[in-house]
C-alpha positions as CSV (number, residue, x, y, z in Angstrom):
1,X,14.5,-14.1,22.3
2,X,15.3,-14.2,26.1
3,X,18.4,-15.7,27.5
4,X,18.6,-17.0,30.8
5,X,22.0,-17.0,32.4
6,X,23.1,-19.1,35.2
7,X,26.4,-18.5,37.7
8,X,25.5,-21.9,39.2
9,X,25.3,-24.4,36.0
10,X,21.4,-24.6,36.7
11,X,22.6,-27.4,38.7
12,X,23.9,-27.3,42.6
13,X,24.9,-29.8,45.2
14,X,23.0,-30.0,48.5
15,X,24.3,-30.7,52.0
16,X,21.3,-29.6,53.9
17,X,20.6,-31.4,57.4
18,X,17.1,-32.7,57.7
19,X,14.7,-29.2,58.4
20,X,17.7,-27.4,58.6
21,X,17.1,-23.6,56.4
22,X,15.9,-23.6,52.6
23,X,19.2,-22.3,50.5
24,X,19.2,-19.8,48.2
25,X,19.3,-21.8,44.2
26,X,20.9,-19.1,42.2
27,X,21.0,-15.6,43.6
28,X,22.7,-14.0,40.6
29,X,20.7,-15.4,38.2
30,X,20.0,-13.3,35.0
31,X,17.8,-12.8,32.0
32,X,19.3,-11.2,29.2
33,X,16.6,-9.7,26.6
34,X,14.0,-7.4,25.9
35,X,9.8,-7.6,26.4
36,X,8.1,-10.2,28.8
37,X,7.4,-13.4,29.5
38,X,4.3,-15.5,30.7
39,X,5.7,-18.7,32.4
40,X,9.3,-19.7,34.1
41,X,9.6,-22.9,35.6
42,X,12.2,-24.1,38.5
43,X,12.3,-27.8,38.1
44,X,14.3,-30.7,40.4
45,X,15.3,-32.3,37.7
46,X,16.2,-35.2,39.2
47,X,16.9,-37.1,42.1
48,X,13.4,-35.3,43.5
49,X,12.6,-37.0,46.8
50,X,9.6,-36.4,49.0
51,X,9.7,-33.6,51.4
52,X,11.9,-31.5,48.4
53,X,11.0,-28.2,48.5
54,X,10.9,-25.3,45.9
55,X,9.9,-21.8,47.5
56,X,10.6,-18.2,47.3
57,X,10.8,-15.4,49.5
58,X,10.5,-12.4,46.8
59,X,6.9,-10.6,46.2
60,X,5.2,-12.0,43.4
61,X,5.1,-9.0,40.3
62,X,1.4,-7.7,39.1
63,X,-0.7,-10.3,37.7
64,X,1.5,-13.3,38.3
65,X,0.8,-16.3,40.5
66,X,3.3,-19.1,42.0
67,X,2.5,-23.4,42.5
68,X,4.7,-25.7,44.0
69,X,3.8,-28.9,42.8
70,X,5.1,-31.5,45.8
71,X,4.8,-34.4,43.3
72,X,6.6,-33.7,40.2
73,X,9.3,-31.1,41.9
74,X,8.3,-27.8,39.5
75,X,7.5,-24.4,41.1
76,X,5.3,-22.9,38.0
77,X,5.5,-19.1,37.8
78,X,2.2,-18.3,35.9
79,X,1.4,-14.5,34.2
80,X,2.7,-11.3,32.0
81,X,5.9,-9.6,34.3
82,X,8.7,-7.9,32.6
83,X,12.4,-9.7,32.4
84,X,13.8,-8.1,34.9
85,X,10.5,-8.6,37.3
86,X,11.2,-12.5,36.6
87,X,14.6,-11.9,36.8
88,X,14.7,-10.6,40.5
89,X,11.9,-13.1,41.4
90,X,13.2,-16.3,40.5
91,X,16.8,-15.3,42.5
92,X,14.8,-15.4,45.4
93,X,13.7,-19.5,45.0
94,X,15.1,-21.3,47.7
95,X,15.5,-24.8,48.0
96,X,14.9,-27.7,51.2
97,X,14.9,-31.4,51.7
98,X,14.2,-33.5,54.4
99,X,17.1,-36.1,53.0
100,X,20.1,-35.7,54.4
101,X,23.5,-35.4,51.6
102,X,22.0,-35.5,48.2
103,X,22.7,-34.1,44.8
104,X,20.2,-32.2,43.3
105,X,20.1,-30.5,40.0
106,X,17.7,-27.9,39.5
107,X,16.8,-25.9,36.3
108,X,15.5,-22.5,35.4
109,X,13.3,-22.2,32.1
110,X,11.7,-19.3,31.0
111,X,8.1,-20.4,29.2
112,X,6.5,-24.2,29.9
113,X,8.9,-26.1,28.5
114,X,11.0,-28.0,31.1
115,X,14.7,-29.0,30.1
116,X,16.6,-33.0,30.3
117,X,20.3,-31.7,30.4
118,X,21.3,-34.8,28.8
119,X,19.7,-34.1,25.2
120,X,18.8,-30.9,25.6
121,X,15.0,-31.4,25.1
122,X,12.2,-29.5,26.5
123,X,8.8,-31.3,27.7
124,X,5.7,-29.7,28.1
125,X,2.5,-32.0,29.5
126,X,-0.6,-30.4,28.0
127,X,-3.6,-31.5,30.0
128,X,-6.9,-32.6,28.6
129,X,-8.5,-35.0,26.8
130,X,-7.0,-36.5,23.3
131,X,-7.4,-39.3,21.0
132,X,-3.9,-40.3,19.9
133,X,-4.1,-38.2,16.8
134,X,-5.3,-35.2,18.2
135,X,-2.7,-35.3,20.7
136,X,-0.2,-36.0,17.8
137,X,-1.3,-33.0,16.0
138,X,-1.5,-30.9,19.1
139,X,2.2,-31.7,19.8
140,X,2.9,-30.9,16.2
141,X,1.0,-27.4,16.3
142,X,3.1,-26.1,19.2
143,X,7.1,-24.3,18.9
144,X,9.3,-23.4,21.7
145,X,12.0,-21.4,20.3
146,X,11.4,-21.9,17.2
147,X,11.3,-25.9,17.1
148,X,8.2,-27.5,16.2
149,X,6.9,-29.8,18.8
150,X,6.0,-33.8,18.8
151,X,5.3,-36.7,20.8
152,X,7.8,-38.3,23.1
153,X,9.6,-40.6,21.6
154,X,11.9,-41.8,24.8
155,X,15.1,-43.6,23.8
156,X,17.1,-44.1,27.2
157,X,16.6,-45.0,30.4
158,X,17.5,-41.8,32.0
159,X,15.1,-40.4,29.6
160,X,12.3,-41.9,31.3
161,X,12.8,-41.2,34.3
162,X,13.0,-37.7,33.8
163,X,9.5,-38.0,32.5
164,X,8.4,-40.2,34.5
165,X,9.2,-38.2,37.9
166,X,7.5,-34.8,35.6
167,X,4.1,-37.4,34.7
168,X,1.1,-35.9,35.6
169,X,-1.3,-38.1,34.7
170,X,-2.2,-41.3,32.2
171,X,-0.6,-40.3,28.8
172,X,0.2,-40.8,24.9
173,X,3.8,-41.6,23.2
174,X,4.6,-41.2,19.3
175,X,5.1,-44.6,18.5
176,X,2.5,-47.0,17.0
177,X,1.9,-50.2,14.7
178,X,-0.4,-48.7,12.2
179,X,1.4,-49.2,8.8
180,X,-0.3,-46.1,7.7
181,X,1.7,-43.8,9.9
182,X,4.9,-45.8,9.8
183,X,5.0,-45.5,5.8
184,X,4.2,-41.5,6.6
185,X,6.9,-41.5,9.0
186,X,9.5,-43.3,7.1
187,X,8.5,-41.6,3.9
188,X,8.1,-44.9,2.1
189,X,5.5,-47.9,1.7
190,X,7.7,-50.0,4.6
191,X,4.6,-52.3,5.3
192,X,1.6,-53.1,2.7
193,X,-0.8,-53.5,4.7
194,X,-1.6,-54.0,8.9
195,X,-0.9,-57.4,8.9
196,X,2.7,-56.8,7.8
197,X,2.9,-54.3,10.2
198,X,1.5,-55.2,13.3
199,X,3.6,-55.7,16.4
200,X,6.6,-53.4,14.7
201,X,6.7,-50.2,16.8
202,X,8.0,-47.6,15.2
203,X,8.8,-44.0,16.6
204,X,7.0,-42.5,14.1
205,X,7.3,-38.5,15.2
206,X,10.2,-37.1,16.5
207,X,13.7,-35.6,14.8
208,X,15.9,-37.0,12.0
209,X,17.3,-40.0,12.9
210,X,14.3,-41.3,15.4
211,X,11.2,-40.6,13.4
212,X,10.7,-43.7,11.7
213,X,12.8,-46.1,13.6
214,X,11.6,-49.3,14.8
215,X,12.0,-49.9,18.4
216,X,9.7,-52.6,19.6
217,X,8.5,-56.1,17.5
218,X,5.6,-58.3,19.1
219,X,2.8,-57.4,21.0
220,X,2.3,-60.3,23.6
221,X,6.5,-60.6,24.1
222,X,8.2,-57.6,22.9
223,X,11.8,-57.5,21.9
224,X,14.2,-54.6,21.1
225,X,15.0,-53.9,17.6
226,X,18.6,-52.5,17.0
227,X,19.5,-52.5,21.0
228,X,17.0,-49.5,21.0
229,X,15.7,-48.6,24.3
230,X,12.2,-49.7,25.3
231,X,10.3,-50.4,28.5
232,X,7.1,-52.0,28.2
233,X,5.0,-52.6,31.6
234,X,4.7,-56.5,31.2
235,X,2.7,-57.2,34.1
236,X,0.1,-55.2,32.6
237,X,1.1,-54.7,28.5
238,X,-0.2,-51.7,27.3
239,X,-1.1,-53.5,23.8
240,X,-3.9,-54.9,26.0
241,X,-5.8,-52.0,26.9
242,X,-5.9,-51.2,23.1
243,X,-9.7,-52.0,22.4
244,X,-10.1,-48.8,21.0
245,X,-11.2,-46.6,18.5
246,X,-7.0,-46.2,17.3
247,X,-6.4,-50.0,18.1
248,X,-2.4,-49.4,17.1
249,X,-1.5,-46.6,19.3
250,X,-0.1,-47.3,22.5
251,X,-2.1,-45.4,25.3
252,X,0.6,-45.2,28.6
253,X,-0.9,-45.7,31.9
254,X,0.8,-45.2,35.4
255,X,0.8,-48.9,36.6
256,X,3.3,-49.7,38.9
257,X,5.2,-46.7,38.5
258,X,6.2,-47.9,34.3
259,X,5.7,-45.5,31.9
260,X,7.0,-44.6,28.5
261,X,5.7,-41.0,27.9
262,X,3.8,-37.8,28.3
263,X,0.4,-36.2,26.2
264,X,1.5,-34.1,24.3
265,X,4.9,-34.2,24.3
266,X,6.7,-31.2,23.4
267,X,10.6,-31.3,22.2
């Protein structure tokens, strides 16, 4: 396994004039490991404003493409190079900002995960088309070092955000109402049937400790369960948009800038 090693804390403070120079991100960045690699990301992890810039200034190795995406913040390095070809490119990215004074952390990942520093996550957003389950089974069928993946379940705030700034498009979360997949998450015949079940949404992927919790009861006027963290677009309730083959999964849709997670979700 690669290890990526960075001088700077993968995080810097910027005091950049408006179009004043881009500044080199982490110059002495390193990558400890044998082989290759296929994919590194530089993300703004947050705080991304527009007119943030990711670039870099160092040839691009055999084989391997760069894309700045100006609306989620991630500069996508994209084909085979060695470690030390990634290495000496990504300590050429350079960062600039139109705003004037603002803090900016910025990560380095090697493959397509991208990291929240606060739980130590990693996202992916797989694009294509998916019911709920075969997004949930998707998720599931992918590892990143090692861990198996699921759908988002989102638990704070800050959480959100995060993804929500990353969002790429309309999207799936791991939670539902089905009582078939809560008594398979919780391991245990919790509801006995829909009707005692519907409304109650349950994080039903995810690690020990979240898979199986309930988060969310009602449909027209949800309430928190347990002070858990949830964020419902009530101007236009997702439940409503639910006339659909899997009635009891919540489908997320960009509407008014509300959102609750990503398809597929990696972790």
């Amino acid at each position: 396994m690669a290890t990526l090693i960075s001088n700077f804390r993968n995080s810097f403070s910027t005091s950049i004039a408006n179009n004043a120079p881009a500044i080199f991100v982490e110059p002495a960045i390193s990558i400890t490991g044998p082989g290759t690699t296929t994919t590194a990301l530089v993300s703004i992890a947050t705080n991304f404003s527009t007119g943030d810039v990711l670039s870099y200034t160092g040839s691009l190795p055999s084989g391997v493409s760069a894309n700045y995406n100006a609306t989620t913040g991630v500069l996508t390095f994209s084909g085979s190079a060695t470690l030390a070809e990634y290495e000496a490119l990504l300590r050429t990215v350079k960062f600039n900002s139109t705003p004037v004074q603002q803090y900016t952390p910025i990560t380095f990942n090697l493959g397509s995960g991208i990291a929240f520093s606060e739980n130590g996550h990693f996202y992916e957003y797989i694009t294509g088309t998916f019911t709920w389950s075969a997004a949930k089974t998707d998720a599931a069928s992918k590892t990143f070092y090692g861990q198996q993946g699921y759908l988002a379940t989102i638990t704070t705030a800050n959480e959100n955000e995060f993804i929500r700034q990353k969002l790429a498009s309309d999207a799936w979360i791991g939670a539902s109402d089905d009582y078939t997949h809560i008594n398979l998450a919780t391991g245990s015949s919790t509801y006995a049937d829909q009707a005692a079940a519907e409304g109650r949404w349950h994080w039903v992927t995810g690690p020990v400790g979240e898979k199986g919790t309930q988060f969310s009861n009602g449909n027209g006027t949800p309430s928190a369960v347990g002070g858990r963290y949830m964020n419902w677009n009530t101007s236009n309730l997702i439940i409503r948009v639910l006339n659909i083959t899997e009635k009891f999964m919540p489908v997320i849709l960009l509407v008014n800038g509300t959102i609750l997670g990503v398809i597929p979700l990696v972790m």
